[in-house]
C-alpha positions as CSV (number, residue, x, y, z in Angstrom):
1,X,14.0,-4.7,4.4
2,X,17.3,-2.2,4.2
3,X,26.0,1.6,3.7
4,X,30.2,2.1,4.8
5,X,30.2,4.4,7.0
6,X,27.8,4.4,9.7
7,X,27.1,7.2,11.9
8,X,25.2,6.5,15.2
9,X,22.8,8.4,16.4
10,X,21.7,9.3,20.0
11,X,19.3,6.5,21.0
12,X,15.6,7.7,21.3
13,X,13.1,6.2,23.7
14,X,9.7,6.6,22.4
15,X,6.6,5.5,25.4
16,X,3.5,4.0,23.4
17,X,0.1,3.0,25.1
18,X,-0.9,-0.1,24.3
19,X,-3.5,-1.3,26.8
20,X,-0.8,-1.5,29.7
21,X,2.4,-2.0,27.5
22,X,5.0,0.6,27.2
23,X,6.7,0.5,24.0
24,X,10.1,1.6,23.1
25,X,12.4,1.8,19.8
26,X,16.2,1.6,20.3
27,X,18.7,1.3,18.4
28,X,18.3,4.2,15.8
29,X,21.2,4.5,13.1
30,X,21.8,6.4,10.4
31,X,24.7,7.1,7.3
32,X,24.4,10.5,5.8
33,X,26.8,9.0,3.3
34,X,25.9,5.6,2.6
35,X,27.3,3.3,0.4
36,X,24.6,3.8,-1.8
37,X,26.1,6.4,-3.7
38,X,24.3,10.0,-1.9
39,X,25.3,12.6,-3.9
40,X,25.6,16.2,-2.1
41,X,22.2,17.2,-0.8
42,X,19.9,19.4,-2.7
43,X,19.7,23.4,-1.9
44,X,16.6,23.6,0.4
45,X,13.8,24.6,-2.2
46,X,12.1,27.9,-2.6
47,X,9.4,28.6,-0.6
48,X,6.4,29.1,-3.7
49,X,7.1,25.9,-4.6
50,X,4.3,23.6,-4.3
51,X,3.6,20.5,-5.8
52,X,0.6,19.2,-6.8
53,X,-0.6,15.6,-8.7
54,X,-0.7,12.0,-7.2
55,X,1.6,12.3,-4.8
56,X,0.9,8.8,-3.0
57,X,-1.4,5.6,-3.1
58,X,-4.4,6.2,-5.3
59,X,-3.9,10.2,-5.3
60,X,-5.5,11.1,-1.4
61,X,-5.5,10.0,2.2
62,X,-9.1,8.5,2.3
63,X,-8.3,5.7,0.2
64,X,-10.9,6.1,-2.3
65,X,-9.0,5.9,-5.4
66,X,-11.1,8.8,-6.9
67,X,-9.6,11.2,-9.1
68,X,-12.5,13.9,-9.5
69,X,-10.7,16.6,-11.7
70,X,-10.5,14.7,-14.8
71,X,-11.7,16.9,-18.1
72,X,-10.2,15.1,-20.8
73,X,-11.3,11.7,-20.6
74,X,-14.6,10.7,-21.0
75,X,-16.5,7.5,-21.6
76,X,-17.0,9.2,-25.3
77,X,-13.5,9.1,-26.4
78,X,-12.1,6.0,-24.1
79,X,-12.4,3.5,-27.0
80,X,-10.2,2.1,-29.3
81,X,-10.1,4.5,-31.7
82,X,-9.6,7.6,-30.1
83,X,-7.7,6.1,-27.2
84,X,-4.6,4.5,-26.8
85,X,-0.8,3.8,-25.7
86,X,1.3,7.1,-26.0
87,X,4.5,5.4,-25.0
88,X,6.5,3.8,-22.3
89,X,9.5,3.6,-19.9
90,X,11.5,0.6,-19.1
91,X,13.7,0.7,-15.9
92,X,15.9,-2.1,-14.5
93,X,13.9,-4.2,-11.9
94,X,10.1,-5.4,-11.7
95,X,8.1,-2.2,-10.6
96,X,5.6,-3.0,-7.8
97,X,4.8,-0.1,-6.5
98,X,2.5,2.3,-7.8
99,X,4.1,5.5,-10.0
100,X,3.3,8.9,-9.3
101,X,2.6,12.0,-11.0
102,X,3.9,15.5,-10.5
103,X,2.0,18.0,-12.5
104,X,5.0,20.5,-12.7
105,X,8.3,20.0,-12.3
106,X,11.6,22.3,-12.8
107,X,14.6,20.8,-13.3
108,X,18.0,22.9,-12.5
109,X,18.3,23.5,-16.5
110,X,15.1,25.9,-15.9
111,X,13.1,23.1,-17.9
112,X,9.5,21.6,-16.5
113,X,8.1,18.8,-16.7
114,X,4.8,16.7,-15.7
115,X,7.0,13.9,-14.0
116,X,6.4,10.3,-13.5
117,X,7.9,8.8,-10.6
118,X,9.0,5.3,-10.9
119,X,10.8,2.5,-8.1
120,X,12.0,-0.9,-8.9
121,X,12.8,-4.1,-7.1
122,X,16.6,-3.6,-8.0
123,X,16.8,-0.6,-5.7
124,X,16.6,1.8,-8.1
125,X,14.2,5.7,-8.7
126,X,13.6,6.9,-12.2
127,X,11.7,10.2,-12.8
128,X,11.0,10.4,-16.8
129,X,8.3,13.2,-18.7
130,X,4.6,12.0,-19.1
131,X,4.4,13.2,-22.1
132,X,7.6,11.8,-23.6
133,X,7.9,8.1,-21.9
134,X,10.4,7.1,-24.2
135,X,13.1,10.1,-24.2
136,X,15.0,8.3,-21.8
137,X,14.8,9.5,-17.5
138,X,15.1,12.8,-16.2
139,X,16.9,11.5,-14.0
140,X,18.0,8.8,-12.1
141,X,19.3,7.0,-8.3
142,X,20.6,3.4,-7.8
143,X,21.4,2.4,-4.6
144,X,23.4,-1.4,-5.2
145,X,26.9,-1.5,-5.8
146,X,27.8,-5.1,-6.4
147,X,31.6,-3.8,-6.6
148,X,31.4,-3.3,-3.0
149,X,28.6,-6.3,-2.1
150,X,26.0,-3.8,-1.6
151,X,23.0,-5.8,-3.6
152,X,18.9,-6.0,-3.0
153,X,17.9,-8.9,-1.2
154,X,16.8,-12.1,-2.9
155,X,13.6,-13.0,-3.1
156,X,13.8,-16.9,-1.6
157,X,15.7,-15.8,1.1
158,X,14.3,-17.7,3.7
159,X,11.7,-18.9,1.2
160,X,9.4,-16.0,0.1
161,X,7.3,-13.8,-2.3
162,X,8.1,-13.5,-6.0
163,X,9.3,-10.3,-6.6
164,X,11.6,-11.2,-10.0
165,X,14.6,-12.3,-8.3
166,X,15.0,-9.7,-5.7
167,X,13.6,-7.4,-3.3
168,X,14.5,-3.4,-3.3
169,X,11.5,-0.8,-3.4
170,X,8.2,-2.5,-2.8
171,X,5.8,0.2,-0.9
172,X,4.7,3.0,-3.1
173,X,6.6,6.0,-2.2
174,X,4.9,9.4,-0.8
175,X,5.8,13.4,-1.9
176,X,5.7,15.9,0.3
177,X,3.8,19.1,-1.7
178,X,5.6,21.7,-0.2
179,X,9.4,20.5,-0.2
180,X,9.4,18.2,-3.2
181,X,10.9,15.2,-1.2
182,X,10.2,12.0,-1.8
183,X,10.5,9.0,0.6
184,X,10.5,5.6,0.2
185,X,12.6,2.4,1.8
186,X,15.1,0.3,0.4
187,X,15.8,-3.3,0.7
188,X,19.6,-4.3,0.8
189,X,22.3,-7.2,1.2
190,X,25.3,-5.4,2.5
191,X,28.4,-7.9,2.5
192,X,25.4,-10.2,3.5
193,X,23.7,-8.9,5.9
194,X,20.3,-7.4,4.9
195,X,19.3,-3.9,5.9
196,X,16.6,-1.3,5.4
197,X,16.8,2.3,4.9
198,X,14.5,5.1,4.7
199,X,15.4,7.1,1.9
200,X,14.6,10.9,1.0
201,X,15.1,12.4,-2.8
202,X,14.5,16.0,-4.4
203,X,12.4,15.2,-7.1
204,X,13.9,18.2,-8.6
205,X,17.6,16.6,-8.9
206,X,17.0,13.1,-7.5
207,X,19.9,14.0,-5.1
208,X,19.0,13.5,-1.0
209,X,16.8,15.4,0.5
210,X,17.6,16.5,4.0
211,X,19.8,13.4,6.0
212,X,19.0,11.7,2.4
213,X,19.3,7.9,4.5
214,X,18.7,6.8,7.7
215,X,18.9,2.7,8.8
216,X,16.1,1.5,9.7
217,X,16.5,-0.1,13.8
218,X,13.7,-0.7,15.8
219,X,12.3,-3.1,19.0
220,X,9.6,-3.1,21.5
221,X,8.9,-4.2,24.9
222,X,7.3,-7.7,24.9
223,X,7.6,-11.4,25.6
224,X,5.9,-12.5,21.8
225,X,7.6,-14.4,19.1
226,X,11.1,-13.7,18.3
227,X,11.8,-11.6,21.9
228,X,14.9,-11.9,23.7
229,X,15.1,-10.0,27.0
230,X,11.6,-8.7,26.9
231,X,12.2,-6.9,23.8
232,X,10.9,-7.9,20.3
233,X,13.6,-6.2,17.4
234,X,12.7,-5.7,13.7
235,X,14.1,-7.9,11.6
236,X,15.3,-6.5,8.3
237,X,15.0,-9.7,6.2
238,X,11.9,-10.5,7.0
239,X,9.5,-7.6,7.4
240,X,8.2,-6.5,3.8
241,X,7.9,-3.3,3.4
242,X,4.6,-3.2,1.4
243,X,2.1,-0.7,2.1
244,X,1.8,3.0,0.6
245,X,4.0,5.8,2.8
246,X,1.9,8.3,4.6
247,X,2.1,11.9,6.2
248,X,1.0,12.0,9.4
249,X,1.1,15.8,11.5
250,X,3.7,16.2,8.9
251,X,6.1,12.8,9.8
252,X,6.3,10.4,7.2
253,X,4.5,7.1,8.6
254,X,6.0,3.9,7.4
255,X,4.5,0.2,7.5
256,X,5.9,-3.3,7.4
257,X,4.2,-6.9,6.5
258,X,6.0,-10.6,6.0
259,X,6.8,-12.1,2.8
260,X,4.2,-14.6,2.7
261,X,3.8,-15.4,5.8
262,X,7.4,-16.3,6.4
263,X,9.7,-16.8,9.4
264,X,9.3,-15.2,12.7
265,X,7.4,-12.0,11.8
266,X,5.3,-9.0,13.5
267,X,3.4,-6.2,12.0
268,X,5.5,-2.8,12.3
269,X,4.4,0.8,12.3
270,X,7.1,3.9,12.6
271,X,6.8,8.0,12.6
272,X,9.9,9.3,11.6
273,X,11.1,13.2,11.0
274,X,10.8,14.3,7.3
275,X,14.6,16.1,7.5
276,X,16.5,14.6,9.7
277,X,14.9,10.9,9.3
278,X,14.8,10.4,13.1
279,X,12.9,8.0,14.5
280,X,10.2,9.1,16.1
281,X,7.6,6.6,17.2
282,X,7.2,2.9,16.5
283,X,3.7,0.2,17.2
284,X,4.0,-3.4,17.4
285,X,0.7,-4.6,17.2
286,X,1.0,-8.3,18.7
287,X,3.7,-7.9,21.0
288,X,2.7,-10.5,23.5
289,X,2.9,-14.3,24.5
290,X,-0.7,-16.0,23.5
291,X,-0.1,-19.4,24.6
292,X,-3.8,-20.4,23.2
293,X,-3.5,-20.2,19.5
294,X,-6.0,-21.5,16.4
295,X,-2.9,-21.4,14.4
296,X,0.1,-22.9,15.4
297,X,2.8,-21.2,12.4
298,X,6.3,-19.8,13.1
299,X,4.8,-16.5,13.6
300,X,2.0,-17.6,16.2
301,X,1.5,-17.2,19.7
302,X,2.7,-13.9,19.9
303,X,2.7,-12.8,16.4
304,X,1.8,-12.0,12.9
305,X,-0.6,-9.2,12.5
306,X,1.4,-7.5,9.7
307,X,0.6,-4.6,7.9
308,X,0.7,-4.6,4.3
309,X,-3.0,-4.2,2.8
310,X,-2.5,-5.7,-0.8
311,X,-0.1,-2.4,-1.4
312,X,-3.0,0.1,-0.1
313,X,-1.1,2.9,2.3
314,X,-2.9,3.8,5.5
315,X,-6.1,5.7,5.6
316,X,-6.0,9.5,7.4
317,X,-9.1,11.1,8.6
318,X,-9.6,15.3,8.9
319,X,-8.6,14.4,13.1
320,X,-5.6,12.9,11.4
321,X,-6.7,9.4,12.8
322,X,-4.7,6.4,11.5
323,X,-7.1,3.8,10.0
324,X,-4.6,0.6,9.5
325,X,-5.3,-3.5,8.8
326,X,-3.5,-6.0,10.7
327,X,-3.1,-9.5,9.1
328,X,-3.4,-13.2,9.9
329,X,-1.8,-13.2,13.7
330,X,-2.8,-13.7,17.1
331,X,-5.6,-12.0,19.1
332,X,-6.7,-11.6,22.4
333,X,-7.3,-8.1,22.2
334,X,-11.2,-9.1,23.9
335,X,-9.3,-10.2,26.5
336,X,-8.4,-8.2,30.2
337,X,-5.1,-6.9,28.7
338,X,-5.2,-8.4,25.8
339,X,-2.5,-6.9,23.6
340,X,-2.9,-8.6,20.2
341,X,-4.3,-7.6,17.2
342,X,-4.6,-9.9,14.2
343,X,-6.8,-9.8,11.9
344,X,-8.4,-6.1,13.4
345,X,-8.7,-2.9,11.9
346,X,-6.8,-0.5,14.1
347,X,-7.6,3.1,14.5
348,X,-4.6,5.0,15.8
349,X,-3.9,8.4,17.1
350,X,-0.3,9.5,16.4
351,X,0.8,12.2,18.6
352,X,4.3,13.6,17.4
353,X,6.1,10.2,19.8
354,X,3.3,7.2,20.0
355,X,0.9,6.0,18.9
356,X,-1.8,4.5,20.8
357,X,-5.0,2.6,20.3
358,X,-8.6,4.7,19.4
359,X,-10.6,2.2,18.8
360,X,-10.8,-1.2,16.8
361,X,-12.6,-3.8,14.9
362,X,-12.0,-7.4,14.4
363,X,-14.4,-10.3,13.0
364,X,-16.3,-12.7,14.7
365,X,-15.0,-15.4,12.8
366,X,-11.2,-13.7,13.4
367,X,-10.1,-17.6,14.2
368,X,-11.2,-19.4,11.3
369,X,-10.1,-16.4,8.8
370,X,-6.6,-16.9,10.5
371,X,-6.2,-20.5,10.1
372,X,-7.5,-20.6,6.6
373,X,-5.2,-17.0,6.2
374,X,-8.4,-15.7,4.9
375,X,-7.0,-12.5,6.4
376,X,-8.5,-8.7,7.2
377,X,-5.2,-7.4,6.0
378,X,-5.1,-8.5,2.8
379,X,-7.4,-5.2,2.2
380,X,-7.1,-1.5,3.1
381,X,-9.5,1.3,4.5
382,X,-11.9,3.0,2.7
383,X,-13.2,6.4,4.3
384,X,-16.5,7.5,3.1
385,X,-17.7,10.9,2.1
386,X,-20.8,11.3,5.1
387,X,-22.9,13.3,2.3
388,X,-24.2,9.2,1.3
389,X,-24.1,7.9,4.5
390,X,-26.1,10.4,6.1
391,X,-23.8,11.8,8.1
392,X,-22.4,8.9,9.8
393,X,-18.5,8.4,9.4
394,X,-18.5,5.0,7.9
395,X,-15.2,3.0,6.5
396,X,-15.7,0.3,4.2
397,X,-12.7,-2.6,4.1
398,X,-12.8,-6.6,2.8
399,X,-10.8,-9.3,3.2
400,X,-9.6,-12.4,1.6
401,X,-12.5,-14.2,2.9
402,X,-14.2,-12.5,-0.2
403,X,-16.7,-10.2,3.1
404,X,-16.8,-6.5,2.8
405,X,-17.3,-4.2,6.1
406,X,-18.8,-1.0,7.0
407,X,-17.3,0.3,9.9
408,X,-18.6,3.2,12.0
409,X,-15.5,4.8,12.7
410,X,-16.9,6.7,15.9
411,X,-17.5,3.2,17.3
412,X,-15.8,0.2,15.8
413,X,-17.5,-2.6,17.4
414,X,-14.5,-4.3,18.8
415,X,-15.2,-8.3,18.4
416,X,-18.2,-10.3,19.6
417,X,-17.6,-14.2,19.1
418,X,-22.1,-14.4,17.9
419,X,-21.9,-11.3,15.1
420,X,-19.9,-8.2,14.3
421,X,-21.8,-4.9,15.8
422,X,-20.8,-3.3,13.1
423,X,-23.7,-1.3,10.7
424,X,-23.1,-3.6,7.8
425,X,-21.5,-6.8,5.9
426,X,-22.0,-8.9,3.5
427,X,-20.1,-11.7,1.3
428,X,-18.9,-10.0,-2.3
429,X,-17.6,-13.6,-3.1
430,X,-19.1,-17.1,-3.4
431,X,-17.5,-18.8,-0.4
432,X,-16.9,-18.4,3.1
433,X,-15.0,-19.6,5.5
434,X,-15.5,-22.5,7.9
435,X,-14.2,-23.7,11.1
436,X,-11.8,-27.0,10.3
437,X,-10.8,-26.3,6.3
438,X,-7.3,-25.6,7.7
439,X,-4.7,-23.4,6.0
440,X,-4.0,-24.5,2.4
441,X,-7.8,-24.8,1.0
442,X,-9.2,-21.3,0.8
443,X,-6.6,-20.5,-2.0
444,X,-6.8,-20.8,-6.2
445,X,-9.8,-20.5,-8.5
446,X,-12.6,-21.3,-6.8
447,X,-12.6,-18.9,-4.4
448,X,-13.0,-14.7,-4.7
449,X,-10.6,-13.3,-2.3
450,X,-10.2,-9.5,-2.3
451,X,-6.9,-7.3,-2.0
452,X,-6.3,-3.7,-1.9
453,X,-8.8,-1.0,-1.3
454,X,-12.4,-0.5,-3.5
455,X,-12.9,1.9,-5.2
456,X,-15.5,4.7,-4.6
457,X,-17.4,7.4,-6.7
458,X,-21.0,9.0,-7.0
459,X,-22.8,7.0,-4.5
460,X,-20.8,3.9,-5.8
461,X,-18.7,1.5,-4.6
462,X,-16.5,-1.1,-6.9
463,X,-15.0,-3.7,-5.7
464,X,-12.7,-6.5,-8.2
465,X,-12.9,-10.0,-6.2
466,X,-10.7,-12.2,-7.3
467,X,-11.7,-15.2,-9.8
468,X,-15.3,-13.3,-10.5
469,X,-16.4,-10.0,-12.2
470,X,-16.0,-7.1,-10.5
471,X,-19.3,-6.0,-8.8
472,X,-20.6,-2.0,-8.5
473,X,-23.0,-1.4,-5.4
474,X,-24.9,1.3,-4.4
475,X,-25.2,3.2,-1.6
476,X,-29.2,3.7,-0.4
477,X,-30.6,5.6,3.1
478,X,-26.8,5.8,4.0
479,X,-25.6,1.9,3.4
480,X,-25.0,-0.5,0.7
481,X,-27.4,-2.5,-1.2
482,X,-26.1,-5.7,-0.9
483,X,-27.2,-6.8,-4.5
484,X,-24.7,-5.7,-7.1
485,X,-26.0,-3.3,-9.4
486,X,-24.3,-4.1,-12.4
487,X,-20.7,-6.4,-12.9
488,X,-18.6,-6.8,-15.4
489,X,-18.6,-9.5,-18.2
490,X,-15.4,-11.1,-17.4
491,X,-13.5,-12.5,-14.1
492,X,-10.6,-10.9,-13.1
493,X,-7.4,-13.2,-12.4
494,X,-5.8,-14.5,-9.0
495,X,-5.7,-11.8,-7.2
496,X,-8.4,-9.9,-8.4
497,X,-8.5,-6.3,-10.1
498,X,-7.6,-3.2,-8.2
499,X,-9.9,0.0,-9.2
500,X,-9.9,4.0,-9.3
501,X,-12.2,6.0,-10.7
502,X,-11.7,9.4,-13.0
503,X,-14.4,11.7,-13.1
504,X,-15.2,15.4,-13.8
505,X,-17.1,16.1,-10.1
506,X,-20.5,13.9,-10.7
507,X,-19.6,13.8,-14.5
508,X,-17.9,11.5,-17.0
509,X,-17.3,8.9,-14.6
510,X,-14.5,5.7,-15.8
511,X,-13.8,3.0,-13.9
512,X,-10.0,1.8,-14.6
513,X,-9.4,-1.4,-13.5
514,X,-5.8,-3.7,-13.7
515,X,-5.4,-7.4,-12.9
516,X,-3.3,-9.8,-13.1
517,X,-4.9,-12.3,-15.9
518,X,-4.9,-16.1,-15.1
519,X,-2.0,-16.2,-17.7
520,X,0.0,-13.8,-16.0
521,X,-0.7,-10.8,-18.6
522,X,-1.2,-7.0,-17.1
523,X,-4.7,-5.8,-18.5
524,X,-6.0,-3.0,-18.1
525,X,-10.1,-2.2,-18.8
526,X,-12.5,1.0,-18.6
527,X,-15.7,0.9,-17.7
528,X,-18.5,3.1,-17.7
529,X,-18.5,4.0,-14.0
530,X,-22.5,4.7,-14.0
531,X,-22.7,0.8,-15.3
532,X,-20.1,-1.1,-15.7
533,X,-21.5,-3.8,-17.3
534,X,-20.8,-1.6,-20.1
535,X,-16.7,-1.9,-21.5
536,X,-15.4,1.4,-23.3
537,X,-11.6,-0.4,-23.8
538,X,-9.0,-2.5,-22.7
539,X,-5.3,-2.7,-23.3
540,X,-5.8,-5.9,-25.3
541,X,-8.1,-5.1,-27.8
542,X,-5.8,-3.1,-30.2
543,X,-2.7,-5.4,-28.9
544,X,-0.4,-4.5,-31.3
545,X,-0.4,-0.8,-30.1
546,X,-2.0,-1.4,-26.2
547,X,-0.9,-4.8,-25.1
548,X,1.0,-4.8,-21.3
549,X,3.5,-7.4,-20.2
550,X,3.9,-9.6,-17.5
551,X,1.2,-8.3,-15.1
552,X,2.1,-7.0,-11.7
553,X,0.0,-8.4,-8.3
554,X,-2.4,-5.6,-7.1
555,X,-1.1,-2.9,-9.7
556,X,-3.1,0.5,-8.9
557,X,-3.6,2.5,-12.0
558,X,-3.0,6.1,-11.8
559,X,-5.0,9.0,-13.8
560,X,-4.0,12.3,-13.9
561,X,-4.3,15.7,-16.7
562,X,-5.0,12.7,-19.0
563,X,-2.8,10.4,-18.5
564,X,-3.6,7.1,-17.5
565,X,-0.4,5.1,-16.1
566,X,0.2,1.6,-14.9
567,X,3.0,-0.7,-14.8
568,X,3.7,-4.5,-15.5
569,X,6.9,-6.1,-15.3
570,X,9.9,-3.8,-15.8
571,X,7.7,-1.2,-17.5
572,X,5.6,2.2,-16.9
573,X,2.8,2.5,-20.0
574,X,1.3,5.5,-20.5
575,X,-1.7,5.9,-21.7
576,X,-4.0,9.2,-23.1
577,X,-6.3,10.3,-26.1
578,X,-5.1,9.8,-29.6
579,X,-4.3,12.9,-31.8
């Protein structure tokens, strides 16, 4: 989703398994010098350099949202007295995606700093001290230039998501530990045509990173939706680029959804180099003609299936296994040569130039979830820690639908049309779906749909459904107890309450949760993460010092040395213990 000078390079032919289909990617271009305004690359960084913090989507790879190193915040001094806003940072666009944290920086005038990392929907990176919000950036990288018609892309184009107007930087971005890059992807209008790049910054000078830019170009073999000539191309204004960045056998793995469902879309994966920004592998995951279809939308019949998981980046196992959800789409995937994936949690192996199929899960009820767009992919991938599940490798995902999963991830269970053979599920929320209530009716207050990942800590499990407290399970002989132990005493808004947790190890447990109120207002609470019926705080009970703006949709919060750091609107609050 997407400056003069263009420099082509070599096309690369990359041959993915996919159950009989071979798939390519063509097309590749790059501009070292784009007309977003690349300075001269960064000096390569020295070798001791290593970075450390949260560095991507809720702080590791497994999706847990868990940050277990916490020693200065405790469910003792998270109250109102003793904690509080420090200060904040307001950039020029609506920040979506999550911040991030560097513990220690050094900047080329030989100062250091714990950085905060911050990307807006107008296109634009800000890197500003933790500890001093409201000194003004570090430094900073815009990539429009409206003198030369180089603007983000709006919003309704086509008809879309809200993003404030406009569309830029959207997926949280990921930093490499040992180099200091950062990566991310722009969304741009240039001279009207929309484009996307993948972009690569030394968080050190905000100046590129190795090739700095590289266009995004991409297409597969197939006959689905939007093919011409047996190849399907990404589209650049309409695939959202949503979900966290990954590292992947050191590429940097990149995923693309729709904007609400809109236009002629298909859910994208793509491996590329971390210096040069080649292009080296791309998955399609419903690149075939379905002529029987429950839904019957632009993007159906061959389509659909996109990736975007409420913001939540792809899960990695220690075999460096891909655990990704595809969205409302077709599926015949139980079929002989089936090749369609919607509404299925893939597991992935990427091998340096493909990616092919593990394994996979998708519902029984796959085709009334998709027709209601009660989706899988509205959620991410959980893995579990085997020490509670006694030593079974179980993953743990929900869906709009308001139903959680556990997932064994040795063998997924593919689909049955009687029940999932999976080891467990059960409904979080009030309401399920049923075959004939049509798309439209499974939206609003009355039901508890649930976005991005739970959370996970301690033999617990939290989980924020939308429109209803948030619920805290336990695990027992290596599953869930279905029956909540404890919930909060308020419902969340529309779309729920994303969750980590900050902890000491097995002590001093918090539960930080954000939502989106029913107003609009960003609010964030702590909880007592052994109960969390029990409240220590929340941003709106001192409002005159804590209060946050306009809330952001599926908002993680991040904690780190102390710091706790969310954003809403055009903002980044920072939030810590009161001298």
């Amino acid at each position: 989703m997407n400056q003069s000078r263009v420099v082509s390079i070599a096309s690369l032919v990359v041959l993915i398994a996919l159950t009989g289909y071979m798939v390519n990617c063509v097309g590749i271009t790059g501009s070292p010098s784009d007309p977003g305004g690349s300075p001269p690359p960064a000096p390569p960084p020295s070798p001791s350099d290593t970075f450390t913090g949260v560095l991507m989507w809720k702080g590791d790879v497994s999706g847990q949202g868990l940050y277990a190193s916490e020693k200065t915040l405790t469910p003792a001094n998270v109250n109102s007295s003793k904690f509080g806003k420090w200060g904040s940072f307001t950039a020029d666009g609506l920040i979506v995606a999550q911040p991030l944290y560097i513990d220690s920086v050094t900047l080329a005038d030989g100062s250091t700093h714990r950085m905060v990392i911050a990307v807006t929907e107008h296109d634009s990176v800000y890197a500003f001290d933790a500890d001093h919000p409201g000194a003004g950036s570090l430094w900073e990288r815009h990539y429009v230039d409206p003198a030369n018609g180089i603007t983000p892309l709006p919003d309704n184009f086509g008809g879309r998501s809200n993003f404030d107007g406009e569309v830029g930087i959207t997926g949280t971005p990921y930093v490499d530990t040992k180099t200091g890059a950062l990566y991310f992807v722009t969304v741009l209008v240039d001279k009207g045509a929309p484009e996307q790049w993948l972009r690569a910054l030394d968080v050190r000078t905000g100046k590129d990173y190795g090739a700095g830019s590289m266009k995004i170009a991409a297409s597969v073999p197939g006959d689905g939706k939007g093919s011409e000539n047996g190849q399907i191309a990404f589209d650049p204004s309409l695939q959202n680029q949503r979900a966290g960045l990954r590292s992947v056998n050191g590429d940097i793995v990149v995923a693309w959804g729709s904007f609400s469902d809109w236009g002629v879309y298909h859910g994208w994966l793509m491996a590329f180099d971390p210096s040069t920004l080649r292009l080296k592998a791309v998955f399609n995951p419903s690149p075939q003609y379905q002529a029987n279809d429950p839904a019957n939308g632009p993007a159906d019949h061959g389509g659909g299936a996109a990736f975007w998981q409420g913001g939540a980046a792809p899960a990695i196992d220690a075999d460096g296994n891909i655990y990704i959800n595809a969205a409302d789409g077709s599926f015949d995937a139980n079929n002989t040569g089936g090749n369609n994936y919607g509404d299925t949690m893939l597991k992935l192996k990427y091998d340096g130039s493909s990616f092919q199929i593990v394994d996979w899960f998708t519902p029984f009820n796959q085709a009334c979830v998709d027709v209601a767009d009660l989706e899988l992919g509205s959620g991410g991938v959980v893995l579990l820690p085997t020490d509670i599940t006694e030593g079974i490798k179980l993953a743990v995902s929900y869906n709009k639908e308001g139903r959680l999963f556990v997932v064994n991830t040795d063998t997924m269970g593919n689909f049955n049309t009687n029940s999932d053979q999976i080891p467990q599920e059960f409904m979080v929320g009030a309401k399920s779906c049923t075959d004939g209530m049509g798309n439209g009716e499974a939206e609003g207050p009355d039901w508890n749909r649930l976005y991005g990942d739970p959370s996970y800590w301690n033999g617990y499990l939290y989980a924020g459904p939308s429109n209803m407290e948030m619920k805290q399970y336990k695990f027992e002989n290596g599953l869930l107890n279905p029956t909540p132990v404890a919930w909060t005493g308020t419902a969340t808004g529309l779309r729920g309450a994303n969750s980590v947790v900050s902890a000491n190890g097995t002590q001093n447990g918090i539960l930080w949760a954000y939502e989106k109120s029913a107003s609009g207002q960003g609010i964030l609470h702590a909880y007592d993460a052994t109960l969390i019926s029990k409240e220590l705080w929340n941003s709106n009970v001192n409002s005159n010092r804590d209060v946050l703006g306009e809330g952001v949709g599926f908002c993680a919060p991040v904690v780190a040395s102390g710091h706790v750091i969310v954003s809403s609107d055009h903002m980044v609050t920072i939030y810590g213990a009161l001298q």
